[in-house]
N, C-alpha and C positions, 0 to 999 in steps of 0.2 A: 504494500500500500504506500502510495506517495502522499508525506507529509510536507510538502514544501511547501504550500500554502499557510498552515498553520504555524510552521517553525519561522515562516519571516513578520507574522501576524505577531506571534510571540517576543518576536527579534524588535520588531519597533515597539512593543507592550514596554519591555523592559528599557530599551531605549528613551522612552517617553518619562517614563515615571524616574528613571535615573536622571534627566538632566531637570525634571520637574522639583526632586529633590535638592539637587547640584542651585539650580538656579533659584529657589526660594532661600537655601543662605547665604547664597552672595548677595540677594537683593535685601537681606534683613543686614548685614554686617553693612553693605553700602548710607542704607537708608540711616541706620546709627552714626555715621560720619555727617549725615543731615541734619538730625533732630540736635538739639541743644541742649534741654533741659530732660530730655524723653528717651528710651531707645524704640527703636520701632515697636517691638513690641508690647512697651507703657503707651505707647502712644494709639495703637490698638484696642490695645485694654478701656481705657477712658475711652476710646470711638465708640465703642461696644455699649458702656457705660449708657453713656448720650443718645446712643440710637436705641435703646431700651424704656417703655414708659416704666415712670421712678416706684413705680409700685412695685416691679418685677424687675430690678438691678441686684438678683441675685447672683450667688459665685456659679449656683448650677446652669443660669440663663447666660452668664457672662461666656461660661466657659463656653457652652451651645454656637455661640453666637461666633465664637472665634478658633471655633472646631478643633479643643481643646480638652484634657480630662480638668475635673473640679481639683483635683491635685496641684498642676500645673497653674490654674487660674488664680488659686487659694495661692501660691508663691510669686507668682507675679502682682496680685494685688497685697501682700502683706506688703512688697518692695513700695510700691508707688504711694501707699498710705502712709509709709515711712518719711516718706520724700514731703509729706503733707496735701497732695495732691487730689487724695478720696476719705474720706471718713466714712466707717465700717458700724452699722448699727443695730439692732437688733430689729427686724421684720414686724410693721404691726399685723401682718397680714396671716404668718408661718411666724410661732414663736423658737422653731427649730431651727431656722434658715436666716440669712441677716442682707440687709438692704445696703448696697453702696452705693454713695453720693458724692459728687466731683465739689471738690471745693472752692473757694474760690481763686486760690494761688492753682488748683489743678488746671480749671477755665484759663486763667493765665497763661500759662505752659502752654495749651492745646491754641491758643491764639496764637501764641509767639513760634510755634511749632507748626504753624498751616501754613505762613508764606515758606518756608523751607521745604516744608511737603511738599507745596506744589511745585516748587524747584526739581525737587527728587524724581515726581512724576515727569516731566519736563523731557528731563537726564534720562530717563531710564526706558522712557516709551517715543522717545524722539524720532526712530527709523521706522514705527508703528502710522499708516494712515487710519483714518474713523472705523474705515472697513472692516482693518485686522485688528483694532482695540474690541471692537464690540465681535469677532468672530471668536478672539480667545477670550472673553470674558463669559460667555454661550458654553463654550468647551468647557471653559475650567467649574462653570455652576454643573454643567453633566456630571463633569469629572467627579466633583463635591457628594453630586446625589447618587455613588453608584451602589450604597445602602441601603436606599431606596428611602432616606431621610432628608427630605426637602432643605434645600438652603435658604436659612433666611441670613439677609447678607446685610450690605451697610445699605441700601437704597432710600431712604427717607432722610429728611433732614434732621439732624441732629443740632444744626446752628439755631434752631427755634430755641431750644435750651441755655442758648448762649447769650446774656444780656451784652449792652451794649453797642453802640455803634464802629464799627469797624471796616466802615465803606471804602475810606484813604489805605489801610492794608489788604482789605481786597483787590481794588485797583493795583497798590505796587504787585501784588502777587501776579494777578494775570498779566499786564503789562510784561513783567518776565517770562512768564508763563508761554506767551505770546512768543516772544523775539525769541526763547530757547526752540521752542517748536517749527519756526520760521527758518532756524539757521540749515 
C-alpha cells in the first residue's frame, strides 16, 4: 500500500506546528524588547482582564481566555499584582473563586504599552497584506478550535474600560503605525 500521500500530509502537520511553536517564542521574546513596563505576556494577561465583563475576571476565565492552565494564569497574575498592576479579590459572585481588577497604575502600563504595541505589530506583520493578516488569523482561530472548544479571543473593545482621553497617543501611535506599514 502506498503511503505517500499521508506521510507528506504528516510531513507538513509536523512542519506546521514546529515552526508554529519556533515562531510564537520568538515573537513573545521580540515583543518583550517592546513592552516597557509589561512582558508580552503581563500585557496579555491585563488584555484578557479588560476584554472580560468584571463580574467574570476570574483566574479560570482569565486562563480560558489566553489558552492557558489556571496554574500558569495563577503565576502570571501573582507576578503583575506584585508589580501593583491588578488587585486580587474575593468573588461576590463564587465565594471559592476570586475576581481580578486592573488598577489604576495597571490602566497606566497598558496605555503606555499600546503605542509600542502597535509599533510591535507594525514590525512584525509588515510583509503581511489585509488579505494574508485576516487569512492567518481564520487559520490560527481553526487551528485554536481543533478540540472542538470555540475560541473566544480579544475581539471587542476592551478601551470602553479605559477612562480617559487619549486621542493625541492614539494619533502618535497610528501615525507610526502608518509610515512603519508604508515602508
Amino acid at each position: 500500500m502506498d503511503y505517500s500521500k499521508e506521510l507528506q500530509e504528516l510531513f507538513l502537520m509536523q512542519q506546521a506546528y514546529a515552526t508554529l511553536m519556533s515562531a510564537s517564542n520568538k515573537l513573545e521574546k521580540q515583543a518583550d524588547k517592546y513592552f516597557k513596563k509589561l512582558t508580552a505576556r503581563q500585557y496579555m494577561a491585563i488584555l484578557a482582564i479588560l476584554h472580560l465583563p468584571q463580574e467574570e475576571t476570574t483566574v479560570k476565565n482569565i486562563a480560558k481566555k489566553l489558552g492557558t492552565t489556571k496554574q500558569n494564569a495563577n503565576q502570571l497574575l501573582t507576578t503583575i499584582e506584585k508589580k501593583g498592576y491588578i488587585a486580587i479579590s474575593s468573588s461576590d459572585i463564587d465565594k471559592r473563586a476570586v475576581n481580578i481588577k486592573v488598577t489604576e497604575s495597571g490602566l497606566q502600563a497598558m496605555v503606555e504599552s499600546a503605542e509600542s504595541g502597535t509599533v510591535f505589530m507594525a514590525d512584525i506583520f509588515h510583509g503581511f497584506n489585509e488579505k494574508e493578516l485576516e487569512t492567518l488569523w481564520q487559520l490560527l482561530m481553526k487551528l485554536h478550535c481543533f478540540d472542538g472548544e470555540e475560541f473566544s479571543g480579544f475581539e471587542d473593545d476592551a478601551g470602553q474600560r479605559i477612562e480617559g482621553d487619549y486621542s493625541d497617543l492614539q494619533t502618535r501611535a497610528l501615525e507610526e503605525f502608518r509610515r512603519r506599514r508604508d515602508r
